[in-house]
C-alpha positions, 0 to 999 in steps of 0.5 A: 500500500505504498503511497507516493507524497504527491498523492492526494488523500481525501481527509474531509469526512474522516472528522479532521480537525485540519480539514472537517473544523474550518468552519469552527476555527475559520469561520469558513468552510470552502478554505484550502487548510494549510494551518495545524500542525499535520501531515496530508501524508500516509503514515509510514506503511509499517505503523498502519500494518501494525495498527491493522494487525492488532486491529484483527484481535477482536478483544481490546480490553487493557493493555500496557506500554510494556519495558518493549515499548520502553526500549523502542523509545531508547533505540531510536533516540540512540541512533537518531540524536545520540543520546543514551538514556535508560530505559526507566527514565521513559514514562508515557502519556496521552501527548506533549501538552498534556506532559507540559501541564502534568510537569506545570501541576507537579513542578510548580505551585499557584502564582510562581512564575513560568518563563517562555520564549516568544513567539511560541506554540500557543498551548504554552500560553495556556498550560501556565496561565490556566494553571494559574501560574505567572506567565513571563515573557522573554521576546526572540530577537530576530537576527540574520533572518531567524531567531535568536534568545535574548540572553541578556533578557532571559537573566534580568528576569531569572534574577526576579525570580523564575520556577520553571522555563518551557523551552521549545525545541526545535523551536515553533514556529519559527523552525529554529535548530538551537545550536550547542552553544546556545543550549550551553549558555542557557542550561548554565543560566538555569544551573546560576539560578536554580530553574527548572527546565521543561524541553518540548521537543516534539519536533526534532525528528524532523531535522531539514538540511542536515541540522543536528538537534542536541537535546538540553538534556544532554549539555551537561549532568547538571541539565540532565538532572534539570530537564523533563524532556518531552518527545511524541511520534506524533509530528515526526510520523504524522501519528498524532490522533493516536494520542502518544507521548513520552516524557523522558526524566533523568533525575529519580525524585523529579520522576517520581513526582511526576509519575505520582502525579500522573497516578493522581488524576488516574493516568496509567497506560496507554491505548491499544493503537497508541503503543502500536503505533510508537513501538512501530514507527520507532522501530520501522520508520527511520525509512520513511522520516528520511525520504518524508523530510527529503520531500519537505525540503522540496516544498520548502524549495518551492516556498522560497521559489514562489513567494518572492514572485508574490511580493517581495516584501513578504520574507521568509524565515527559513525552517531548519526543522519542521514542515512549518514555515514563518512568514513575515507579512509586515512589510505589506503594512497590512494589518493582520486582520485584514490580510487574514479576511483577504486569505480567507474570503478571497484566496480561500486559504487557512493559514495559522495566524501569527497572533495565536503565537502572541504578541511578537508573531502579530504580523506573521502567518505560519504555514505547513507545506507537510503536503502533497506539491499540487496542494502547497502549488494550489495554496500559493496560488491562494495566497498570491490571489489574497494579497494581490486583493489585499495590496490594491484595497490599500 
């Protein structure tokens, strides 16, 4: 059942939040959705033969991630990053965000402060805020056209007092691979002043044009004993409706605290498809990432190639990982708003506004080329028709 990426599959009807929910987030249903984060590809053939194997068993009563499940999780972050962990340093849950707010219950209290780094994946936002926790701000700097930590920022306000930072890795949505010694100088301030690390990267699998990703976890012991690291399958095989995550925590006391947590509000397995579906693609899918990314940097190719023609004022920030792009619109001096009614109403195309991003991303839109060529081609052309309109309203 070998699919090419060029090929089409029909997603309407299969109760698609990317495509079925338009209507709900867009206010529009007859739009070309290019905006949350999955892929219009088939999952790796592997995976959807496991899910369908076990699918055959006609009894699926409880099951468990088993120390094989475990171990999938081991291997693959060995042989893809690097990176030797032990096999009881894994623990699972239903995805990332669900992670993120079970280390924000655990780790902090009401009213202590949670830095993150701006513009950033919006559930960030909610699992401080909605926890009610203080939600602090360190804005990217923009630097040779991509993101950059503002460390002299991020001190001033550890000095003031900081619990917890969560800390996107690869960074979304800007695609930024942090480099070495970035990490090092970041994990060294979080070491200065006593701040605990929360590392989502769920993203780093998908590595464009040979970047290497380096957990934080693995700058030095004092980060690893800092850091809950927290990976998926999800992105990286485009498996996220299986609900499957790991969290991956070194240090024995903040493992347990965490895993009590968990037992607290009546967490403690995986579902069937789920572990199929991580033991699988961590097992099978090295293959299948590997021509999936050949095929992004396609798109990305195309991205870089068209948009220009569109309006040379839009920039692009190149992604050194994932399949989500960073648009810079502001050079159009068209409000985002407005650029939004022009990309919905008169190109008919969903991309994801830059304000869900906050602040810092006002002005931008992020858009995900994890799709066939005919269908990015068509969104370009989508986009070139809304800003066409939107310039000449001026």
């Amino acid at each position: 059942m070998t699919r090419s990426f060029n090929d089409f599959i029909e997603r309407k009807g299969t109760k698609s939040l990317k495509w079925d929910e338009t209507k709900k987030v867009f206010g529009k249903s007859d739009v070309l959705p290019l905006w949350v984060a999955d892929m219009d590809f088939s999952a790796p053939d592997e995976v959807v033969q496991a899910i369908q194997a076990r699918s055959k068993h006609p009894i699926f009563g409880y099951t468990i991630a088993s120390d094989e499940t475990k171990q999938a999780v081991v291997n693959w972050l060995q042989s893809r990053h690097n990176w030797s962990i032990k096999n009881e340093w894994v623990t699972f849950t239903s995805g990332v965000v669900p992670a993120l707010a079970a280390c924000v219950q655990t780790f902090t209290n009401e009213n202590d402060s949670i830095l993150i780094f701006t513009p950033v994946y919006h559930p960030f936002f909610q699992v401080i805020q909605k926890n009610n926790r203080k939600l602090i701000t360190s804005s990217l700097l923009i630097e040779n056209n991509h993101y950059e930590i503002d460390f002299n920022d991020v001190e001033q306000k550890f000095a003031n007092g900081i619990k917890a930072i969560i800390f996107c890795s690869p960074h979304n949505p800007g695609g930024r691979v942090w480099t070495k010694s970035e990490l090092q100088t970041l994990a060294a301030l979080c070491k200065k002043y006593n701040v605990l690390i929360i590392s989502d990267d769920i993203h780093s699998d998908l590595l464009l044009n040979n970047h290497k990703h380096i957990p934080i976890s693995h700058i030095s012991e004092d980060s690893l004993q800092r850091t809950i690291t927290c990976i998926a399958p999800s992105k990286t095989f485009n498996l996220a409706g299986l609900q499957a995550s790991a969290t991956i925590i070194a240090n024995k006391d903040l493992r347990k605290a965490y895993e009590d947590h968990l037992h607290k509000q009546g967490h403690f397995t995986l579902n069937t498809f789920a572990i199929e579906g991580i033991e699988a693609s961590y097992r099978y899918g090295a293959k299948w990432l590997n021509e999936v990314i050949a095929y992004i940097e396609e798109n990305v190719q195309l991205v870089q190639q068209v948009l220009p023609t569109i309006d040379p004022r839009i920039r692009i920030m190149k992604p050194e990982a994932t399949y989500l792009i960073w648009l810079d619109f502001r050079g159009l001096g068209i409000e985002e708003k407005t650029l939004q009614y022009h990309l919905l109403t008169d190109g008919k195309v969903a991309l994801e506004p830059g304000s869900r991003f906050g602040e810092d991303g006002s002005g931008f839109f992020r858009l995900n080329v994890a799709c066939p060529r005919s269908t990015l081609t068509e969104g370009l052309e989508r986009i070139k028709l809304a800003v066409e309109v939107a310039v000449k309203n001026l």
